[in-house]
Every structure is written in structure tokens, then in C-alpha cells.
VMD Tcl script that builds the backbone (N, CA, C; Angstrom):
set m [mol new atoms 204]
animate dup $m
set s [atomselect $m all]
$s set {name element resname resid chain x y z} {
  {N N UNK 1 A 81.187 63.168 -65.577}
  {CA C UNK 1 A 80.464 63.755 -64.477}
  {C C UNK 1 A 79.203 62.943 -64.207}
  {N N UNK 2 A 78.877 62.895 -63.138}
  {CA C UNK 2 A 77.559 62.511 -62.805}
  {C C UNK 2 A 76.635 62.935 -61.795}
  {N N UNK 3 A 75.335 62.717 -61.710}
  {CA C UNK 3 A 74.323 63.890 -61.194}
  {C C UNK 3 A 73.332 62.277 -60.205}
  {N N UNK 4 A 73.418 62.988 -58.873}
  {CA C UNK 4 A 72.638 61.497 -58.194}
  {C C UNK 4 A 71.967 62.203 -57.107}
  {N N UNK 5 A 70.757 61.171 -56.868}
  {CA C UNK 5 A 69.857 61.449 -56.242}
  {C C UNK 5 A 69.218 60.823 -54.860}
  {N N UNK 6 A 69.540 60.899 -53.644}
  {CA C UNK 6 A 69.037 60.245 -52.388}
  {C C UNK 6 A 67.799 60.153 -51.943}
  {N N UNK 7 A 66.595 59.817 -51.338}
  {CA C UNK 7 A 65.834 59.949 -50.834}
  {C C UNK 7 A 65.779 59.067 -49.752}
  {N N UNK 8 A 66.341 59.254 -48.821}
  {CA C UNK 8 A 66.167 58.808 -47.096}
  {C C UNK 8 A 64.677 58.990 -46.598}
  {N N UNK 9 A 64.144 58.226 -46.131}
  {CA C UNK 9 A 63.053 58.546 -44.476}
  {C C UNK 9 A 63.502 58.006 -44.285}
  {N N UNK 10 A 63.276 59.530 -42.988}
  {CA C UNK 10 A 63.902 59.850 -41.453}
  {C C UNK 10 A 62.487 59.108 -40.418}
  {N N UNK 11 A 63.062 59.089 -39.564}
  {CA C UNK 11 A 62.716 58.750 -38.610}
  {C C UNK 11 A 61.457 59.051 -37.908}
  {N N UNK 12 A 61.423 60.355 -37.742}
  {CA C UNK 12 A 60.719 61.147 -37.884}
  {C C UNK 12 A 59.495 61.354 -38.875}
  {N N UNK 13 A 59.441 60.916 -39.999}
  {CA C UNK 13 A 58.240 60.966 -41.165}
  {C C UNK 13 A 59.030 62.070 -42.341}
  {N N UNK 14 A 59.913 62.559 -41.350}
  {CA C UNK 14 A 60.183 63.497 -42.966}
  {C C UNK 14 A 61.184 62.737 -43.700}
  {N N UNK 15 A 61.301 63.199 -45.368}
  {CA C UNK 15 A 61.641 63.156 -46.194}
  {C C UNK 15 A 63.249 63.624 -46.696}
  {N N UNK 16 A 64.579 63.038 -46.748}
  {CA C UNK 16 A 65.370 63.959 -47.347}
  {C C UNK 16 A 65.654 63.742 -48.696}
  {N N UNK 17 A 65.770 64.874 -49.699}
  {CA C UNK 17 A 66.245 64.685 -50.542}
  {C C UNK 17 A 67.514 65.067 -51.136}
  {N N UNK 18 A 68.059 64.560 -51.353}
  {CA C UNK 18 A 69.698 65.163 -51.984}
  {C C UNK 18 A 70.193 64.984 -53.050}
  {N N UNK 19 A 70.299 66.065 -53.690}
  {CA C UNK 19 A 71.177 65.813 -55.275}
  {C C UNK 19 A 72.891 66.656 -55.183}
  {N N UNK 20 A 73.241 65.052 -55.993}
  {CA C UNK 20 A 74.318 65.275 -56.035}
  {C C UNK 20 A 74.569 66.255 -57.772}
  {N N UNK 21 A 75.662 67.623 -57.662}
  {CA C UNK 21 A 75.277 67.839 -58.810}
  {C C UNK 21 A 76.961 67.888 -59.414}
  {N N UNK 22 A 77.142 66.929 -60.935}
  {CA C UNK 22 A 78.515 66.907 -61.506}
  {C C UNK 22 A 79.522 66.776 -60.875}
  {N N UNK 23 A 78.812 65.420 -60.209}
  {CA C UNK 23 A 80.064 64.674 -59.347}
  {C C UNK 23 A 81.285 64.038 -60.168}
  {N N UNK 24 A 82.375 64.537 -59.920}
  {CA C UNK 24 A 83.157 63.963 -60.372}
  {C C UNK 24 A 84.209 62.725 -59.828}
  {N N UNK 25 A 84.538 61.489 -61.036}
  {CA C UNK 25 A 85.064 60.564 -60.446}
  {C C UNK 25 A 86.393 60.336 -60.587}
  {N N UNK 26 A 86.724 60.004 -59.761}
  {CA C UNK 26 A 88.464 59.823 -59.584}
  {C C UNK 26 A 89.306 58.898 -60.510}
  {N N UNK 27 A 90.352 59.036 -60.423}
  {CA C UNK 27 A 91.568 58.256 -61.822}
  {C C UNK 27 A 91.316 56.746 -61.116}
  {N N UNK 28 A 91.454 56.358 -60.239}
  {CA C UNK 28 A 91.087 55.105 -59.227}
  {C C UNK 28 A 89.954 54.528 -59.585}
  {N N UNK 29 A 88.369 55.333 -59.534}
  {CA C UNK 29 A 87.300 55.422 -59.961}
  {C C UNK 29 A 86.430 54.520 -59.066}
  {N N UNK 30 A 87.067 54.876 -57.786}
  {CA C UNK 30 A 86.257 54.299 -56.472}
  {C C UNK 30 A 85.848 55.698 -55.941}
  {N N UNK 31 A 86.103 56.927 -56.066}
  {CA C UNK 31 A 85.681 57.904 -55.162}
  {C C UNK 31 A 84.872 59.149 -56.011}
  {N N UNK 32 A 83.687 59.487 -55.506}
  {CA C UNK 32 A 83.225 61.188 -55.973}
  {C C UNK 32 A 83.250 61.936 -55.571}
  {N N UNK 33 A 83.552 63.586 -56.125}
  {CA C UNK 33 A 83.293 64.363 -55.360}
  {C C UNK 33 A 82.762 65.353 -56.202}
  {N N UNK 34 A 81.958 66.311 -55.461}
  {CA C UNK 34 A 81.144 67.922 -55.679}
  {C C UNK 34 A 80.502 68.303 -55.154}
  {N N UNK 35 A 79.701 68.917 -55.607}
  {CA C UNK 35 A 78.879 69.935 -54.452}
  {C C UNK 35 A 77.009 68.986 -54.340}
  {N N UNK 36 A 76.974 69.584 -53.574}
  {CA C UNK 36 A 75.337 68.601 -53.665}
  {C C UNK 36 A 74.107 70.341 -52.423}
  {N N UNK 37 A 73.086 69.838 -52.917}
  {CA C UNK 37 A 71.779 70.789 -52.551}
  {C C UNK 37 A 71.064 69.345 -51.542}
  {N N UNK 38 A 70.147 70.000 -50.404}
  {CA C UNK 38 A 69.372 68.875 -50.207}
  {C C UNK 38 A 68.251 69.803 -49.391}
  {N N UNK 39 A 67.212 68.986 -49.366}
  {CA C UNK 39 A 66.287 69.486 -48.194}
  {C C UNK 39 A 65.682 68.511 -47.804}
  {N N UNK 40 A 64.545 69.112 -46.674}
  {CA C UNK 40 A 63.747 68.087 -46.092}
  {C C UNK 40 A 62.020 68.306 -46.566}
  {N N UNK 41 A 61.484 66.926 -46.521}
  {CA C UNK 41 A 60.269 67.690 -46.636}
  {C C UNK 41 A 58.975 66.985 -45.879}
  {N N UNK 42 A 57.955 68.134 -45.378}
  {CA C UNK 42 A 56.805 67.358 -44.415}
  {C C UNK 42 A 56.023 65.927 -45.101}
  {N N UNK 43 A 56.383 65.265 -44.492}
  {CA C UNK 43 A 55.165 63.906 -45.443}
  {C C UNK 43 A 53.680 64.083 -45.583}
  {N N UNK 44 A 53.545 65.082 -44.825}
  {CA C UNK 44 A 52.006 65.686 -44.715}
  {C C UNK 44 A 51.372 66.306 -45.717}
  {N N UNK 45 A 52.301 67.315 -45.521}
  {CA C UNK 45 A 51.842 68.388 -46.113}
  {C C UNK 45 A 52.649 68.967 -47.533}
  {N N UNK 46 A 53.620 68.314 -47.583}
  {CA C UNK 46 A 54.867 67.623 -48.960}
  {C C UNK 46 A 55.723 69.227 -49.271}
  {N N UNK 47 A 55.681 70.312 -48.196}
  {CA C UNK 47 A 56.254 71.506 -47.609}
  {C C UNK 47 A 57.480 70.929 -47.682}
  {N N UNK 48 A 58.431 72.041 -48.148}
  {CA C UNK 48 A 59.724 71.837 -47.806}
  {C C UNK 48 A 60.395 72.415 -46.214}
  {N N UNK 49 A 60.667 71.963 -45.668}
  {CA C UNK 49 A 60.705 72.680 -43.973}
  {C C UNK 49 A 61.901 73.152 -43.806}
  {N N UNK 50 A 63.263 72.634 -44.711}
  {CA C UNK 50 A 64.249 72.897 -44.095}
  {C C UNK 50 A 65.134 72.878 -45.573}
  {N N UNK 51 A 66.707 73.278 -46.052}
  {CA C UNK 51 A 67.302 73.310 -46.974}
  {C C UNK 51 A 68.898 73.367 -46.182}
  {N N UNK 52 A 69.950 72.357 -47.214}
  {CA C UNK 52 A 71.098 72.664 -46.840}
  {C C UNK 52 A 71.897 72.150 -48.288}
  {N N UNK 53 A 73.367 72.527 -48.081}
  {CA C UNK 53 A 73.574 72.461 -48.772}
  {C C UNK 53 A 75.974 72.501 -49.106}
  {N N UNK 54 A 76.524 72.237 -49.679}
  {CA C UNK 54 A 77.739 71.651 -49.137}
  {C C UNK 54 A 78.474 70.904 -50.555}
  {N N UNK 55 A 79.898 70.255 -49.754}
  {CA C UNK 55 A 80.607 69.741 -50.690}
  {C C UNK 55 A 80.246 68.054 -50.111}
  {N N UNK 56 A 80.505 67.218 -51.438}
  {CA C UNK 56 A 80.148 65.525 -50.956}
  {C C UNK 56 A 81.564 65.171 -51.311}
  {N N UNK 57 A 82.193 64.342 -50.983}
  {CA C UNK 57 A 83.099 63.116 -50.943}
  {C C UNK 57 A 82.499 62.020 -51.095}
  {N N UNK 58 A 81.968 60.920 -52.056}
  {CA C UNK 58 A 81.555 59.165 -51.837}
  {C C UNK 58 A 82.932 58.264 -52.185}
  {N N UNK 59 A 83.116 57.870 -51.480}
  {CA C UNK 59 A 83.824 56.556 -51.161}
  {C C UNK 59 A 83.590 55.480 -51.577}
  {N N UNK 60 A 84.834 54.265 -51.471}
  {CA C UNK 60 A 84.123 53.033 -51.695}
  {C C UNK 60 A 83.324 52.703 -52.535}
  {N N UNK 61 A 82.936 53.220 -53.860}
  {CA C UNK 61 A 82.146 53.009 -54.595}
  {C C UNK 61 A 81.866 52.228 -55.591}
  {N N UNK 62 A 81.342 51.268 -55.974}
  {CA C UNK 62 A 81.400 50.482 -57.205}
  {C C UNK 62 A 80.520 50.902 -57.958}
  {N N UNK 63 A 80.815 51.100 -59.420}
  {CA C UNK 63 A 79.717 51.321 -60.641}
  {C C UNK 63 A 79.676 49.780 -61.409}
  {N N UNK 64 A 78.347 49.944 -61.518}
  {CA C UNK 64 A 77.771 48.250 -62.206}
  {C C UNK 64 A 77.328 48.699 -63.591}
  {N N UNK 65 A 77.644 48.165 -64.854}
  {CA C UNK 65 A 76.678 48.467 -66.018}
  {C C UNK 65 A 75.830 47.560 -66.885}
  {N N UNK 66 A 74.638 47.363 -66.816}
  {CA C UNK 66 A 74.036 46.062 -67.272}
  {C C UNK 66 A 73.628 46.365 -69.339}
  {N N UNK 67 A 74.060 46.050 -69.769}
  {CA C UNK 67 A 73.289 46.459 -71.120}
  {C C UNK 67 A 71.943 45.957 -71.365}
  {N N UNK 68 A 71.240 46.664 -72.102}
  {CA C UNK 68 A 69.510 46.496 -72.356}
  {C C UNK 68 A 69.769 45.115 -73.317}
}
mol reanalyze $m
mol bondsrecalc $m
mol representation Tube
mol addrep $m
């Protein structure tokens, strides 16, 4: 499983954030899927203004692993 995290600016000045939570990866191990939370938030005033929330599908995906 794995747990991931977006942070987009918008256009606008606000903020999105999105977590992906116990995404799971496919037998292929190009695709994820689960549920994910996100909101938005004022750059101002660091207010959350808005919340949504849903199933994710990622695609196309490559995982890279570098050792320390």
C-alpha cells in the first residue's frame, strides 16, 4: 500500500492539497488505486475554504528506488 501527497498552486493563489490514502498497486505495477481526501486552502489567510473527496485511479506510473 501506499499513502501520497499533492500540492498544486492554482491559479488563482490557492493551494490544493491531496492525500492519497492506501493506494493500492496493481499485478502490472504501472497503476493505483483508492480513495484520496483533498482540500483547498487561502494563501492568505492558510483557511481551508473548500474540501472534497473520492476514489483515485494513477496510471502510467513508474516507481524509481535509489538506495542511501
Amino acid at each position: 500500500m501506499y499513502d501520497t501527497k499533492l500540492v498544486p498552486f492554482n491559479t488563482d493563489g490557492t493551494i490544493d492539497t491531496v492525500l492519497g490514502d492506501k493506494l493500492m498497486l496493481n499485478q502490472q505495477g504501472n497503476e493505483m488505486t483508492g480513495s484520496f481526501t483533498g482540500f483547498d486552502t487561502d494563501p492568505k489567510t492558510g483557511k481551508v475554504i473548500d474540501q472534497f473527496s473520492g476514489t483515485v485511479i494513477s496510471d502510467r506510473i513508474t516507481l524509481h528506488s535509489t538506495p542511501f
